[in-house]
N, C-alpha and C positions, 0 to 999 in steps of 0.2 A: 296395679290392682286388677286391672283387666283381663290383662296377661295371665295369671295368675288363679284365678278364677275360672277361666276359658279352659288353664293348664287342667285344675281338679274337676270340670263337668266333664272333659276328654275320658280323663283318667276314670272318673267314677264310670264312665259309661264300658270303658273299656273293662272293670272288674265286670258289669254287668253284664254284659255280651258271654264272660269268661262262664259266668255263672250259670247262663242260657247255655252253654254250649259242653263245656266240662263231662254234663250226666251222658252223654252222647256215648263218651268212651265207657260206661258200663250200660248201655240199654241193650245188649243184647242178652245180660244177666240182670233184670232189675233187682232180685235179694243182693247183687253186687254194690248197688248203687246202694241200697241203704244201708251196707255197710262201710263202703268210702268215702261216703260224703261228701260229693263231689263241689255239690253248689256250695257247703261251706266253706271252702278254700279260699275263693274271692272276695269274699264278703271279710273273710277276717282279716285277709291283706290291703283290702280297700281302706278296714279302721287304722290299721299299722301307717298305710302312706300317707292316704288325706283325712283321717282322725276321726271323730266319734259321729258328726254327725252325717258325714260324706257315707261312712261304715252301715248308719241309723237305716240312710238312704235305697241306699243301695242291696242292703240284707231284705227292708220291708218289698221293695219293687218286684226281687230275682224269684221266689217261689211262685206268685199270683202271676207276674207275667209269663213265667214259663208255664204253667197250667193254663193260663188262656190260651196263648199260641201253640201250645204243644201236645195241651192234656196231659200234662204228667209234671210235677206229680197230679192228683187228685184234687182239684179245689177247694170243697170240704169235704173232711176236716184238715187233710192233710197239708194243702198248700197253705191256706192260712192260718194252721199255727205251726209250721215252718217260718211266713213272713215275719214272727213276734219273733219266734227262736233268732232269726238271722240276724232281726234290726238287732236286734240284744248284744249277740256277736261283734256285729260291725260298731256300734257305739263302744262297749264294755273295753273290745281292744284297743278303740283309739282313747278314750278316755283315762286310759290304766296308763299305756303306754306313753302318752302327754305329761300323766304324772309323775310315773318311776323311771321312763327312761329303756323299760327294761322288759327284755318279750318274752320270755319265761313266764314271770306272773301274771303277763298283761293275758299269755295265750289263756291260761289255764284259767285266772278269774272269770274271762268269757266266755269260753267252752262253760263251767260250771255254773253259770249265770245263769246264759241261754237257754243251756238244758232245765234249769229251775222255770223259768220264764214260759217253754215249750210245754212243760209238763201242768204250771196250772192251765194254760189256754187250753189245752187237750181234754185237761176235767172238766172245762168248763162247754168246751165247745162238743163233747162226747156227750156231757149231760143236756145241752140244748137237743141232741138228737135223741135223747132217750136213750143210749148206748150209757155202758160204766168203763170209765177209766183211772184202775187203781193202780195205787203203790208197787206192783207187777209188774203193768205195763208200764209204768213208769219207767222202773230197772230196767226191763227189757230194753225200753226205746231207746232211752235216754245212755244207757250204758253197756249193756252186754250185748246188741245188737251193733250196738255203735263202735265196741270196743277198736278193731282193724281201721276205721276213718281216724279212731282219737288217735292211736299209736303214728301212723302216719301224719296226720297234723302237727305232730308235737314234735317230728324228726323234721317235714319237711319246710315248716312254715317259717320254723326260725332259722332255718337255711338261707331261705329265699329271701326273709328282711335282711339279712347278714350281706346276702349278694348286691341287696339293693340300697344299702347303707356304703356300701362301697362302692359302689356306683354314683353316691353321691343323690340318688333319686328317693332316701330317706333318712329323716336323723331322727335322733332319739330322741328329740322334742318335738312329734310332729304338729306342725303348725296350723295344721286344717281344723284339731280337735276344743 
């Protein structure tokens, strides 16, 4: 049990780290970075290996620390409703994928979750600033801006659980969730 445990705080740290460090390969284009979405990679793979709440974890920590240590992104609004959008991610996938088995739906119900998730905190945290955040920017953020991160996500993610199912270092019942 120890073992075991010690295995998934490794591992979560180590999506963490991935998540700190990932935006690195587009900052010298930051419109790049919001459109590959770098920091979400980790955070949806963390739900896949060690399951919803490792995923919870790990999404809420990688935005707000990386704007502490880094400034970027922006702390508010941006980083923190980022943190909501990710924890959303990292849970949604392991919780989906605990129950069906199956990473297709688990991607896609997370992806569209989060983004739901990302878009009230945004109204909300836009209107604490006296800023408006509508149905526009919504679309925008959430999708037409994002579209080049979702396309790749959706080709590469379920790649890389396929590599790591095979490897033995994930099954389709993961256990952490």
């Amino acid at each position: 049990m120890a073992k075991e445990s010690t295995r998934h705080l490794v591992l979560a740290a180590l999506f963490l780290a991935l998540g700190l460090l990932l935006p690195f390969l587009t900052a010298q284009v930051p419109a790049l970075g919001a459109r590959l979405l770098p920091m979400h990679i980790p955070v949806l793979l963390c739900g896949f290996v060690l399951g919803g709440p490792w995923g919870f974890a790990v999404g809420l920590i990688t935005p707000v620390l990386r704007s502490f240590l880094l400034g970027m992104p922006p702390m508010f609004p941006t980083a923190v409703a980022m943190a909501f959008e990710l924890a959303a991610y990292g849970f949604l996938t392991g919780l989906v994928y605990k129950r069906t088995g199956s990473v297709y739906p688990s991607l896609i119900l997370a992806m569209l979750g989060g983004r739901i998730v990302w878009g009230v905190v945004s109204f909300v945290l836009y209107g604490l600033s006296g800023s408006s955040f509508g149905w526009q920017a919504f679309i925008a953020g959430a999708f037409v801006n994002a579209l080049p991160g979702i396309i790749f996500q959706l080709i590469a993610i379920p790649l890389i659980v396929l590599a790591l199912q095979r490897a033995g270092l994930v099954s389709s019942q993961t256990r952490g969730a």
